[in-house]
PyMOL Python script that loads the backbone (N, CA, C, O; Angstrom):
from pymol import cmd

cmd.read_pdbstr("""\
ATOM      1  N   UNK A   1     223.876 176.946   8.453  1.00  0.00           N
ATOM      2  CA  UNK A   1     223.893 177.184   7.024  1.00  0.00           C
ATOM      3  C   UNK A   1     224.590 176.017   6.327  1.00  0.00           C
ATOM      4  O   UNK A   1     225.721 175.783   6.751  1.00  0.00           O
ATOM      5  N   UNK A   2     224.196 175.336   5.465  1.00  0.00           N
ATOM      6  CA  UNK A   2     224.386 174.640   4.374  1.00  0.00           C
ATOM      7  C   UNK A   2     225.854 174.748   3.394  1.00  0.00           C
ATOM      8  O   UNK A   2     226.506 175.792   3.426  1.00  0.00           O
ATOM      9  N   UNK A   3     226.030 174.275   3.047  1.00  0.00           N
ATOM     10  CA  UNK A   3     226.828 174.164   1.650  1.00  0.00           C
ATOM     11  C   UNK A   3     226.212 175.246   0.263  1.00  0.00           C
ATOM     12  O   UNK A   3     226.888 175.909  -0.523  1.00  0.00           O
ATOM     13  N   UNK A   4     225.279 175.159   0.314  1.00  0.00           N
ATOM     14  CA  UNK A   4     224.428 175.647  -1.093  1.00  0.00           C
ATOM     15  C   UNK A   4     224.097 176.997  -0.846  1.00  0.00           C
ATOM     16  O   UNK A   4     223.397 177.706  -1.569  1.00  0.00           O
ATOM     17  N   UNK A   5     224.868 177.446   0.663  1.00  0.00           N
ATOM     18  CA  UNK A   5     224.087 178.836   0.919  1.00  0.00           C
ATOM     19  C   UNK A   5     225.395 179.918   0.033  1.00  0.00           C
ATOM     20  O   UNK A   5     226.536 179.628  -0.329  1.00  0.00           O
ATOM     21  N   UNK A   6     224.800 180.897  -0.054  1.00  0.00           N
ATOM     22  CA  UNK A   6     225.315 181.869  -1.057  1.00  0.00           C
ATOM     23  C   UNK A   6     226.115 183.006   0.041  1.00  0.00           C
ATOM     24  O   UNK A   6     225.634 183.664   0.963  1.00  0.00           O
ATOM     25  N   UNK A   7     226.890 182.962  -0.245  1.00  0.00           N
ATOM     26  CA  UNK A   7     227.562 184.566   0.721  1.00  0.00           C
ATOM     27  C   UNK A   7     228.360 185.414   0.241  1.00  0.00           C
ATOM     28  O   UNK A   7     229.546 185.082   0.261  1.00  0.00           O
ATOM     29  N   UNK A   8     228.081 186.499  -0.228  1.00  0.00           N
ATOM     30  CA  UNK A   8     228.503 187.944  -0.491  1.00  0.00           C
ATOM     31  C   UNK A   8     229.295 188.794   0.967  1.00  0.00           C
ATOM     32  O   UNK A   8     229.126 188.511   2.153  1.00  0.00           O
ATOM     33  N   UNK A   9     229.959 189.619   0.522  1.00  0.00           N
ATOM     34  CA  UNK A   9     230.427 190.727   1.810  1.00  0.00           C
ATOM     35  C   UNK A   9     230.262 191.910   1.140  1.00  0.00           C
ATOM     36  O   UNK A   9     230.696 192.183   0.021  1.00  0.00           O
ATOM     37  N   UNK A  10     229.494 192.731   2.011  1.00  0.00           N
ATOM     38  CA  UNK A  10     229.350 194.268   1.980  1.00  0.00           C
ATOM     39  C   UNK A  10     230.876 194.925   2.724  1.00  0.00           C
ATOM     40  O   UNK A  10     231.487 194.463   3.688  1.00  0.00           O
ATOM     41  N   UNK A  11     231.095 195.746   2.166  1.00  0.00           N
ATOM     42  CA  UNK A  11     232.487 196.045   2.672  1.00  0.00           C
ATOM     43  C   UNK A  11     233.105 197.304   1.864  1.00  0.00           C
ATOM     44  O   UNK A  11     232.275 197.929   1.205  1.00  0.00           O
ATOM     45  N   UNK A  12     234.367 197.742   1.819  1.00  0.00           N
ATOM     46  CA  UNK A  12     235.034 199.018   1.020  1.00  0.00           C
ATOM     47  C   UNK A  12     236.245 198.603   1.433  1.00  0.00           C
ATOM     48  O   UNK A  12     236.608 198.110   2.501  1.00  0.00           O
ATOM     49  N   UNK A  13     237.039 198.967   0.074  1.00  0.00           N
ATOM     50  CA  UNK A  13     238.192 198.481   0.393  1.00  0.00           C
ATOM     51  C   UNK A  13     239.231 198.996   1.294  1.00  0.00           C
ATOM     52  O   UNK A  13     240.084 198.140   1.531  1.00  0.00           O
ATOM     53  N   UNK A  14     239.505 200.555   2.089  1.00  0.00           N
ATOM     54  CA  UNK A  14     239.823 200.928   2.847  1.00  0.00           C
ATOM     55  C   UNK A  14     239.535 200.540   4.345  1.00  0.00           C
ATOM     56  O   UNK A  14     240.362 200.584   5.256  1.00  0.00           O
ATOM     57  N   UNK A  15     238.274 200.170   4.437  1.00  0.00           N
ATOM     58  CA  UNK A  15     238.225 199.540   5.960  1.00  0.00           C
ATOM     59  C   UNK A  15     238.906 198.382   6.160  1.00  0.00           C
ATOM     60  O   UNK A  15     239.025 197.396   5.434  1.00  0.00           O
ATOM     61  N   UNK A  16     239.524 198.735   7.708  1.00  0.00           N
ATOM     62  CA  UNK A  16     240.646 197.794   7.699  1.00  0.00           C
ATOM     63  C   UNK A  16     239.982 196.573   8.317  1.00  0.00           C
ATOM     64  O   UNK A  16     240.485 195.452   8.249  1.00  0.00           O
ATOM     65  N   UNK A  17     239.118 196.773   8.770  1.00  0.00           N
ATOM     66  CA  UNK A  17     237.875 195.712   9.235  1.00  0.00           C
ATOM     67  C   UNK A  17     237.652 194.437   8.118  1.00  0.00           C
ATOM     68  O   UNK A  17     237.718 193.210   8.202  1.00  0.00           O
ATOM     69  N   UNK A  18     237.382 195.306   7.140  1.00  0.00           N
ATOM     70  CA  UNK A  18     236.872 194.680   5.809  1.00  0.00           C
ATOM     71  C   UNK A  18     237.998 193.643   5.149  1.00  0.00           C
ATOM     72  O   UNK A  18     237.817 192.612   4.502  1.00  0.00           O
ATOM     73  N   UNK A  19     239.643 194.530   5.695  1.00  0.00           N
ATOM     74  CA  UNK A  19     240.347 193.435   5.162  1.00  0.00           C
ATOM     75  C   UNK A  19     240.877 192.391   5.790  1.00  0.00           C
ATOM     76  O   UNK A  19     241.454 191.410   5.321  1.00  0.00           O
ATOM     77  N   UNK A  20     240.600 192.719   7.048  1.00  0.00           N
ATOM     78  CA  UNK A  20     241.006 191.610   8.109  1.00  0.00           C
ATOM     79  C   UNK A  20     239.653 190.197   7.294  1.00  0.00           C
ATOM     80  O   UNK A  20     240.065 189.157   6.779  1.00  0.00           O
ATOM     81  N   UNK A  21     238.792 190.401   7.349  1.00  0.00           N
ATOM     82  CA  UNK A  21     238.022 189.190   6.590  1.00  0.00           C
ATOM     83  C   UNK A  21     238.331 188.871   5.010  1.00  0.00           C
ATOM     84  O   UNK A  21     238.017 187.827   4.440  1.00  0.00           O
ATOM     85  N   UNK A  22     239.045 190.041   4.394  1.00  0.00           N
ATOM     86  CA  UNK A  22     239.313 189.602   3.053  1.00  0.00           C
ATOM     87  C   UNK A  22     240.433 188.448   3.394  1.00  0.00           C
ATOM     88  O   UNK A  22     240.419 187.231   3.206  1.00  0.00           O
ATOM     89  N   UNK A  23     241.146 189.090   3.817  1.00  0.00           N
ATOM     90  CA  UNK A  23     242.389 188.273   4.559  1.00  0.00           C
ATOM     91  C   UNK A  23     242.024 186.730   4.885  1.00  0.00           C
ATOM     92  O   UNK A  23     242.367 185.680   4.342  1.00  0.00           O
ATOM     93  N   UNK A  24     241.152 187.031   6.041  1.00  0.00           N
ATOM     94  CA  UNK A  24     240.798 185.281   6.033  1.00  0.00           C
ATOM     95  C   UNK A  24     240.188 184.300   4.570  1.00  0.00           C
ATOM     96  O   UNK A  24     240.237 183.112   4.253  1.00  0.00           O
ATOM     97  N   UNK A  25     239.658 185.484   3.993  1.00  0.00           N
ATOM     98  CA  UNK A  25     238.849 184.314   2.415  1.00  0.00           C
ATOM     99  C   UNK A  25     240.266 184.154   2.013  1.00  0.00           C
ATOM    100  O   UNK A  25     240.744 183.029   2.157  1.00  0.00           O
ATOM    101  N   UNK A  26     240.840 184.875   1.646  1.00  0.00           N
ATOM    102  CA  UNK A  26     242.321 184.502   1.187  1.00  0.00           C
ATOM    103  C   UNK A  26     243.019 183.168   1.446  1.00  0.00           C
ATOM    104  O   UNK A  26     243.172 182.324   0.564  1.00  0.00           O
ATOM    105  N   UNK A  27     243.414 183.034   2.647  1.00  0.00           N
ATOM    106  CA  UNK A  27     243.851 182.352   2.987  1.00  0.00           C
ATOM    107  C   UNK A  27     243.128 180.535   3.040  1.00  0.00           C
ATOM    108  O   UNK A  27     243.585 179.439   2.718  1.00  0.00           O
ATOM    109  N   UNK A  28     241.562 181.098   3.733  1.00  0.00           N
ATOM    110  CA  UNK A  28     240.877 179.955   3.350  1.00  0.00           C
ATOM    111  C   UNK A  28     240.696 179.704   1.766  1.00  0.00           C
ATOM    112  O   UNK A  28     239.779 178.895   1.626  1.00  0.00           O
ATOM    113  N   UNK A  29     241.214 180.086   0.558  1.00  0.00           N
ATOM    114  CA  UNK A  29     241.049 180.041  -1.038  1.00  0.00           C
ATOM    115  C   UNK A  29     239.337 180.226  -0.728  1.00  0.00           C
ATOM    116  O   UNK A  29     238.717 179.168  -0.623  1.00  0.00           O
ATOM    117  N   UNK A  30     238.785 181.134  -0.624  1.00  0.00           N
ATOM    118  CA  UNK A  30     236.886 181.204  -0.582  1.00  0.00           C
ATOM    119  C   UNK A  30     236.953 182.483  -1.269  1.00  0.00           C
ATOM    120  O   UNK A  30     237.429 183.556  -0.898  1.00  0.00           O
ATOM    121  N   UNK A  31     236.279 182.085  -2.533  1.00  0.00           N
ATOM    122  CA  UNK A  31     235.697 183.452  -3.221  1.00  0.00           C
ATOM    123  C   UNK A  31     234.402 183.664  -3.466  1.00  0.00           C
ATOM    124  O   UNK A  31     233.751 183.020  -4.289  1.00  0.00           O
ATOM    125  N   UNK A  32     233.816 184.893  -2.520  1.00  0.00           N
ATOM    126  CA  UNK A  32     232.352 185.346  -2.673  1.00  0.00           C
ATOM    127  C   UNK A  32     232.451 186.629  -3.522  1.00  0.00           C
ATOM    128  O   UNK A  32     233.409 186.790  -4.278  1.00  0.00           O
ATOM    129  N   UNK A  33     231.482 187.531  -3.405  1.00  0.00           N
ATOM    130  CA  UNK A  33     230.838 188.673  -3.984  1.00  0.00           C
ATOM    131  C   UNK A  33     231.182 189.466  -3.128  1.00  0.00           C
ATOM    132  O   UNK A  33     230.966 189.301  -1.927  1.00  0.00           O
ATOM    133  N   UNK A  34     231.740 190.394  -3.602  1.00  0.00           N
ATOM    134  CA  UNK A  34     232.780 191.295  -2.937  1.00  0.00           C
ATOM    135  C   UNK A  34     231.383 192.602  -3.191  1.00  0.00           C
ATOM    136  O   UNK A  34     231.173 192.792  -4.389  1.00  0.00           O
ATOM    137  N   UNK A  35     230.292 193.629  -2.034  1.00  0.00           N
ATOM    138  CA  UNK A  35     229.638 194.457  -2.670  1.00  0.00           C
ATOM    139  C   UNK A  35     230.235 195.470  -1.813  1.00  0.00           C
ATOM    140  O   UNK A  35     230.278 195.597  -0.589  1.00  0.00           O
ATOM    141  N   UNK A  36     230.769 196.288  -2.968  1.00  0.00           N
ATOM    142  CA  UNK A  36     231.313 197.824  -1.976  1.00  0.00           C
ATOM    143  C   UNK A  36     230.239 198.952  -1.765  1.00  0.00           C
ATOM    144  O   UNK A  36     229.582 199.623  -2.560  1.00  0.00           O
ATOM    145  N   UNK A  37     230.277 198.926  -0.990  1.00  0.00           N
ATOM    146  CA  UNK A  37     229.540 200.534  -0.149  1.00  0.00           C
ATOM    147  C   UNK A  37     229.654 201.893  -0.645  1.00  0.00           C
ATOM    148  O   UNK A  37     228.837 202.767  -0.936  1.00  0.00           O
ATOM    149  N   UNK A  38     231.034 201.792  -0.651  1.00  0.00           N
ATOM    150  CA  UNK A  38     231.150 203.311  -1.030  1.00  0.00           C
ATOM    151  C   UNK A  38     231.390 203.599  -2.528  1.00  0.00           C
ATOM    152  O   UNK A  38     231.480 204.721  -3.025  1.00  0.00           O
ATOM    153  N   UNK A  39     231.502 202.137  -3.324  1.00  0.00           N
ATOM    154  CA  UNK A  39     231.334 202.448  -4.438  1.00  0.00           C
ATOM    155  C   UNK A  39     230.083 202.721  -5.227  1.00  0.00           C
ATOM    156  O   UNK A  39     229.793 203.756  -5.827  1.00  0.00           O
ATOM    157  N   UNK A  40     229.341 201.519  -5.111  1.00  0.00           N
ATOM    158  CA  UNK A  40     227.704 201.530  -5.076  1.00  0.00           C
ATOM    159  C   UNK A  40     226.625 201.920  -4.099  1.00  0.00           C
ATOM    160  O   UNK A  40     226.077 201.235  -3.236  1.00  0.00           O
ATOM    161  N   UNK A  41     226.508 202.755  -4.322  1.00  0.00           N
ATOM    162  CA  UNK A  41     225.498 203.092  -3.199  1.00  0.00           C
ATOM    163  C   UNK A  41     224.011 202.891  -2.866  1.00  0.00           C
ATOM    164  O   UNK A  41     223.212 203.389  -2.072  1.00  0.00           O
ATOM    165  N   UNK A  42     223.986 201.881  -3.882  1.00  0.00           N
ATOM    166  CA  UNK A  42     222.629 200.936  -3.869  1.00  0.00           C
ATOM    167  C   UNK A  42     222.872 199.805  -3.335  1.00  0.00           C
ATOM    168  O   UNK A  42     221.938 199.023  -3.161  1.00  0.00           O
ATOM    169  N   UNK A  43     224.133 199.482  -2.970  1.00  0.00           N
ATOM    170  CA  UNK A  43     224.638 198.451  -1.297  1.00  0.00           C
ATOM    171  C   UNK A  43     224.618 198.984  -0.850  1.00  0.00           C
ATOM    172  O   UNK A  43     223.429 198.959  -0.531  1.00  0.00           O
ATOM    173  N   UNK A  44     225.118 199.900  -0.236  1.00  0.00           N
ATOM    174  CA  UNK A  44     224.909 200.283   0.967  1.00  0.00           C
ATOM    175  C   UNK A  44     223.124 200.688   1.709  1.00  0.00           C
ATOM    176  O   UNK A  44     222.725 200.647   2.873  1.00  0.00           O
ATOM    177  N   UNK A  45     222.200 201.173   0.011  1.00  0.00           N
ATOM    178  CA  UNK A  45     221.243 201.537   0.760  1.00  0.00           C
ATOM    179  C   UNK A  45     220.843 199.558   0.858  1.00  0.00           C
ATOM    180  O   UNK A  45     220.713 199.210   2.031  1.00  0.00           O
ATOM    181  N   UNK A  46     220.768 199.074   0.432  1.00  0.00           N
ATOM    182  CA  UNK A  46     220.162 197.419   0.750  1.00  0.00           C
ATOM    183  C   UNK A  46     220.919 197.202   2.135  1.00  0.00           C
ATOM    184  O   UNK A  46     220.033 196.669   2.802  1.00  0.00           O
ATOM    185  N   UNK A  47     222.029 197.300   2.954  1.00  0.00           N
ATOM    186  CA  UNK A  47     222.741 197.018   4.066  1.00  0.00           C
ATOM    187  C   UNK A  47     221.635 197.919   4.951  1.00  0.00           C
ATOM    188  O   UNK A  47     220.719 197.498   5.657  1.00  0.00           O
ATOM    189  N   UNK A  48     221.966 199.072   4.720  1.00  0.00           N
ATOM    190  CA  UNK A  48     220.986 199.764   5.877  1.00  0.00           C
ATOM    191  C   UNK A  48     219.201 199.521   5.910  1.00  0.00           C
ATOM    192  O   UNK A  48     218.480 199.360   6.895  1.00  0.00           O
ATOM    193  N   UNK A  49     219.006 199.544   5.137  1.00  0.00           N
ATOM    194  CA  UNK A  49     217.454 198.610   4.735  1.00  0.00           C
ATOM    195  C   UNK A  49     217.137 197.005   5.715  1.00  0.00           C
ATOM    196  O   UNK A  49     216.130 196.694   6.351  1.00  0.00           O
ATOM    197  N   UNK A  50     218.223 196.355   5.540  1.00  0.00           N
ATOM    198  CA  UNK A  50     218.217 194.834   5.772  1.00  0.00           C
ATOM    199  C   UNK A  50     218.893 194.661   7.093  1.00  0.00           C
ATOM    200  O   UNK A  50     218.795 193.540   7.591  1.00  0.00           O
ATOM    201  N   UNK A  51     219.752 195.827   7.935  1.00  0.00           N
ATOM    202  CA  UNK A  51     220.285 195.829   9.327  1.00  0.00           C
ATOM    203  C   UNK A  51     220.078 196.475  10.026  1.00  0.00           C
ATOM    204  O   UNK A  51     220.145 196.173  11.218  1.00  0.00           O
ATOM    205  N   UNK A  52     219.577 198.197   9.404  1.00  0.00           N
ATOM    206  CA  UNK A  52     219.641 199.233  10.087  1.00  0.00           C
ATOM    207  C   UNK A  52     221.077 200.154  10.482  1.00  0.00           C
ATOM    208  O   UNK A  52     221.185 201.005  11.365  1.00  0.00           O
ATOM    209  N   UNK A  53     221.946 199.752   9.677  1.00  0.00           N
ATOM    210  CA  UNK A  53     223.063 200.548  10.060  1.00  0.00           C
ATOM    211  C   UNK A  53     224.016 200.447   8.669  1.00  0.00           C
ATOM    212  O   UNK A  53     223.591 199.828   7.695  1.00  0.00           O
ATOM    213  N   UNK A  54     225.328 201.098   8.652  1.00  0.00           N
ATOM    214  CA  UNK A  54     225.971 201.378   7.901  1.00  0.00           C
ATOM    215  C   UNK A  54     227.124 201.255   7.945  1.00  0.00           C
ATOM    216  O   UNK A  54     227.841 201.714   7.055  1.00  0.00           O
ATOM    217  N   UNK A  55     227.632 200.560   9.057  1.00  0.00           N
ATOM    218  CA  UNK A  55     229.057 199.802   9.247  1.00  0.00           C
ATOM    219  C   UNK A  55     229.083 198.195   8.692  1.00  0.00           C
ATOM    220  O   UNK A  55     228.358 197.202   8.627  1.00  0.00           O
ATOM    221  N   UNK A  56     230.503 198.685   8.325  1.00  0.00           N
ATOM    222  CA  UNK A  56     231.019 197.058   7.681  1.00  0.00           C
ATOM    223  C   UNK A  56     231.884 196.518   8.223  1.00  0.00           C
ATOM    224  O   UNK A  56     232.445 197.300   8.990  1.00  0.00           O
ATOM    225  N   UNK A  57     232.501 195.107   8.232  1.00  0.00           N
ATOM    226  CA  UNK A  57     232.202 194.487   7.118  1.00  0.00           C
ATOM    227  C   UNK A  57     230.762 193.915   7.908  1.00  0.00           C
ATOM    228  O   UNK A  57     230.456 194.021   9.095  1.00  0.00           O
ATOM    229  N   UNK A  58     230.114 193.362   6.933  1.00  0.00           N
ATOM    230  CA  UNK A  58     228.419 192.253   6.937  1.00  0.00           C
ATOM    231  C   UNK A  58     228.783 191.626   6.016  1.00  0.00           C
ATOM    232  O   UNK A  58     229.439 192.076   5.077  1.00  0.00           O
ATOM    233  N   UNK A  59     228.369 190.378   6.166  1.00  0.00           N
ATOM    234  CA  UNK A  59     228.461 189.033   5.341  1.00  0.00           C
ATOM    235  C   UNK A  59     226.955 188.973   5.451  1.00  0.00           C
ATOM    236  O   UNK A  59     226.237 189.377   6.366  1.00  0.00           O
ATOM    237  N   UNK A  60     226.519 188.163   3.904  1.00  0.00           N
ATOM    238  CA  UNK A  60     225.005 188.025   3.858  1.00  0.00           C
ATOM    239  C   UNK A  60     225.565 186.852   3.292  1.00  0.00           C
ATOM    240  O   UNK A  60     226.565 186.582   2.626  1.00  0.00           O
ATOM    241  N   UNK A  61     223.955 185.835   4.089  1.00  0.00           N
ATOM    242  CA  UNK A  61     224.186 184.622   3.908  1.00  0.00           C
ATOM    243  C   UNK A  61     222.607 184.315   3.005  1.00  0.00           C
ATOM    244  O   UNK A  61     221.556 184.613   3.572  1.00  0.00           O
ATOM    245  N   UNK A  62     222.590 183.888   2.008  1.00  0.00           N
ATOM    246  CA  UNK A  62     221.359 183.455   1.639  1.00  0.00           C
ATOM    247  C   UNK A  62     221.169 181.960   1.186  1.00  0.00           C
ATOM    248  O   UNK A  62     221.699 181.444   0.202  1.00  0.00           O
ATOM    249  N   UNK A  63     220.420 181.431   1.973  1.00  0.00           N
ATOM    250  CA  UNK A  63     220.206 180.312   1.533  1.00  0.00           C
ATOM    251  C   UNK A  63     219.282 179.867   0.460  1.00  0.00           C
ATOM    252  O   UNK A  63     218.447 180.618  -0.046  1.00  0.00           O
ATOM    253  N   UNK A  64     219.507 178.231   0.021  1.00  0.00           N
ATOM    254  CA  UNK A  64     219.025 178.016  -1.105  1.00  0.00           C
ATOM    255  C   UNK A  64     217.535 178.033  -1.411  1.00  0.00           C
ATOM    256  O   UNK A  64     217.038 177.843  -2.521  1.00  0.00           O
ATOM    257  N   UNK A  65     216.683 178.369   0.090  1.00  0.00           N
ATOM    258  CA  UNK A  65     215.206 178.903  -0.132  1.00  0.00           C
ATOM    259  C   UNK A  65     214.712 179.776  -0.279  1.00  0.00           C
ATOM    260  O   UNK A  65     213.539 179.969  -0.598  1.00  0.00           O
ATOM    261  N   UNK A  66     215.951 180.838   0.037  1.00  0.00           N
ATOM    262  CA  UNK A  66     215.627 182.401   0.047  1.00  0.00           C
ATOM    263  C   UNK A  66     216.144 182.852   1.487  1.00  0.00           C
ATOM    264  O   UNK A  66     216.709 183.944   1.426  1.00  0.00           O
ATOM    265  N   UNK A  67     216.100 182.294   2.781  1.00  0.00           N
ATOM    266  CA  UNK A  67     216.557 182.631   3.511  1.00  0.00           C
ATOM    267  C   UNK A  67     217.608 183.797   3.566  1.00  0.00           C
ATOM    268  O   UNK A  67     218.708 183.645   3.033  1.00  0.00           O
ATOM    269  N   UNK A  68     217.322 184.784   4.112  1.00  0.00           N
ATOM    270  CA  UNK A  68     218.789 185.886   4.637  1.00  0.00           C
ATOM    271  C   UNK A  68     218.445 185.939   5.817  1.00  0.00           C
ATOM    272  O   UNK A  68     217.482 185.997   6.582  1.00  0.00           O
ATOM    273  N   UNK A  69     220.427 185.872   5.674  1.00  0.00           N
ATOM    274  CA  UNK A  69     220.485 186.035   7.548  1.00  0.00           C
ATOM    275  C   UNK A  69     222.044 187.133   7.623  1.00  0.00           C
ATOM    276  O   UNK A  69     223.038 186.784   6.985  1.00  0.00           O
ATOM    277  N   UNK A  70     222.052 187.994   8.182  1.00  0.00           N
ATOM    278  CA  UNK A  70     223.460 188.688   7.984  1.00  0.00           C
ATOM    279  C   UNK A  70     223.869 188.718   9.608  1.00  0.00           C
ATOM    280  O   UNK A  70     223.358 188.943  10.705  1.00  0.00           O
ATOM    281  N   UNK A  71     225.477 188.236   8.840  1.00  0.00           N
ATOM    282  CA  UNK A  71     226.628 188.692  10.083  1.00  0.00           C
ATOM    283  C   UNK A  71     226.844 189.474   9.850  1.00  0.00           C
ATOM    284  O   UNK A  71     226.926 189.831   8.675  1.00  0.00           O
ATOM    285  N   UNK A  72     227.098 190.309  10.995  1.00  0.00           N
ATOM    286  CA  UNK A  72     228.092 191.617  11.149  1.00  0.00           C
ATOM    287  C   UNK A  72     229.242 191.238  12.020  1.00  0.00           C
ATOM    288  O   UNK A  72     229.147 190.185  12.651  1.00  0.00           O
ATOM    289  N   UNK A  73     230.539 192.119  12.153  1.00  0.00           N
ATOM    290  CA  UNK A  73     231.476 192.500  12.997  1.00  0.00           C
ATOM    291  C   UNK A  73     232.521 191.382  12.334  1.00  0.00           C
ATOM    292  O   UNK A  73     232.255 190.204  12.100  1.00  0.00           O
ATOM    293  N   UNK A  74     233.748 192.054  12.103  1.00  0.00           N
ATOM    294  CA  UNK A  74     234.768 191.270  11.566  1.00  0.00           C
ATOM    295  C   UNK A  74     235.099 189.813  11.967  1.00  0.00           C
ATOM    296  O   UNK A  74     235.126 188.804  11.262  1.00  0.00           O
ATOM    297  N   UNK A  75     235.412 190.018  13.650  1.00  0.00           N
ATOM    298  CA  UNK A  75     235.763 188.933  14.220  1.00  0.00           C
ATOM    299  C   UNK A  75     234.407 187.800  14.289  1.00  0.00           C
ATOM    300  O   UNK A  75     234.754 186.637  14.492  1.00  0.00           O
ATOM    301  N   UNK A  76     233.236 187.992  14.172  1.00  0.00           N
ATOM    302  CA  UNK A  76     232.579 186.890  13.909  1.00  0.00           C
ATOM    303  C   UNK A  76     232.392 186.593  12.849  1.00  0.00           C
ATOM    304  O   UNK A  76     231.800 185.518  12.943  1.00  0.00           O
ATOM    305  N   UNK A  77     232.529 186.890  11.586  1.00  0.00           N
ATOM    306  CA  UNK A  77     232.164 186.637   9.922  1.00  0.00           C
ATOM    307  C   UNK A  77     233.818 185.488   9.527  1.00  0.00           C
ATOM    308  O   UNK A  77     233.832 184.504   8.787  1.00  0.00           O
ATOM    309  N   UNK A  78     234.986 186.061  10.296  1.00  0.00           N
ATOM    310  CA  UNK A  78     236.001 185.237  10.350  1.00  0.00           C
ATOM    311  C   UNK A  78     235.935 183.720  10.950  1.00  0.00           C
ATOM    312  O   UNK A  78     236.307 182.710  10.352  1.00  0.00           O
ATOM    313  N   UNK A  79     235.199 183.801  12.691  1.00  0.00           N
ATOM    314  CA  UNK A  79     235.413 182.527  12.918  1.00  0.00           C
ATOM    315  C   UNK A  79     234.415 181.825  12.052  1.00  0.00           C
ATOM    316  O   UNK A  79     234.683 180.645  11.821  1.00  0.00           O
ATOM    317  N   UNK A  80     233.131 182.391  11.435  1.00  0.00           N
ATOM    318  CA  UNK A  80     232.463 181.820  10.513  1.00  0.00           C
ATOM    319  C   UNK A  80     232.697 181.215   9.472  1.00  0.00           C
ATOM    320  O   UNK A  80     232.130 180.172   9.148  1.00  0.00           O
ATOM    321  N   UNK A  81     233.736 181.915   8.686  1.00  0.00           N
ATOM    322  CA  UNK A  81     234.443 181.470   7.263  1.00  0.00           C
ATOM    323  C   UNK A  81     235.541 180.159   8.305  1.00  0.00           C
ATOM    324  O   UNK A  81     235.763 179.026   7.880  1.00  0.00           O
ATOM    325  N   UNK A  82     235.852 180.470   9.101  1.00  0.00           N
ATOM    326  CA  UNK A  82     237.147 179.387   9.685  1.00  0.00           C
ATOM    327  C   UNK A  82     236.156 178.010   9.647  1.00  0.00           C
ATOM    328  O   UNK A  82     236.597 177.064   8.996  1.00  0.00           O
ATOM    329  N   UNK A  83     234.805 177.844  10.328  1.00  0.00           N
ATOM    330  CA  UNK A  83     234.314 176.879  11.195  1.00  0.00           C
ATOM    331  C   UNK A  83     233.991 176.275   9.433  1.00  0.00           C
ATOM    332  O   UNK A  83     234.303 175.134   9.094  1.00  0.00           O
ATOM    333  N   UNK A  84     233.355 177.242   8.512  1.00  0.00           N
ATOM    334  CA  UNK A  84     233.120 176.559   7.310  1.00  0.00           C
ATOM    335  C   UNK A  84     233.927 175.986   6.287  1.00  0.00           C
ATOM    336  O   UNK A  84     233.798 174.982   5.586  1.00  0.00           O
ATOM    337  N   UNK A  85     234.805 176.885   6.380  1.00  0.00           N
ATOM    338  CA  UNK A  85     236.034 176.138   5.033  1.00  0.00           C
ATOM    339  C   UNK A  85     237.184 176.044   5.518  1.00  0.00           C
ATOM    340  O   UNK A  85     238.114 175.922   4.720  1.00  0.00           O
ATOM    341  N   UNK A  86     237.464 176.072   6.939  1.00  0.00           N
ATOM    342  CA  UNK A  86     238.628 175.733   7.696  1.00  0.00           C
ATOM    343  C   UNK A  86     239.182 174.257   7.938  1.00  0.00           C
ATOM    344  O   UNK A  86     240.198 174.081   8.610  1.00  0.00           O
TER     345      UNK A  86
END
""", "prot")
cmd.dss("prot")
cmd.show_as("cartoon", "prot")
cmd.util.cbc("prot")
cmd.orient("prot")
């Protein structure tokens, strides 16, 4: 993925999953699109639509052609944000 690619996180703010990666944008200063689940529930139905499941956190990556590609699972969306803005 590029520079120009776009990335949002599906997530809720109680999962502690969710903040272990907030945590890392933090620290790396990276601010995306924060889409909550349990607030909107028209993320969550697009997450389960686009993965098949309903656990978070997922990072969606879209690139500047349209491309989507989603991570799941905390510990890989982290070393992801590390390898990119680390």
């Amino acid at each position: 993925m590029t520079e120009d690619t776009t990335l949002s996180l599906y997530q809720y703010d109680a999962c502690p999953y969710c903040a272990r990666v907030r945590s890392a944008l933090d620290r790396l200063n990276v601010s995306i699109e924060m889409r909550d689940t349990l607030e909107d529930p028209s993320r969550l139905a697009e997450l389960i639509e686009a993965t098949g499941r309903r656990t978070v956190p997922v990072l969606r990556l879209e690139a500047s052609g349209g491309e989507v590609t989603w991570l799941p699972e905390s510990a890989d969306i982290v070393r992801y944000l590390e390898e990119r803005f680390g």
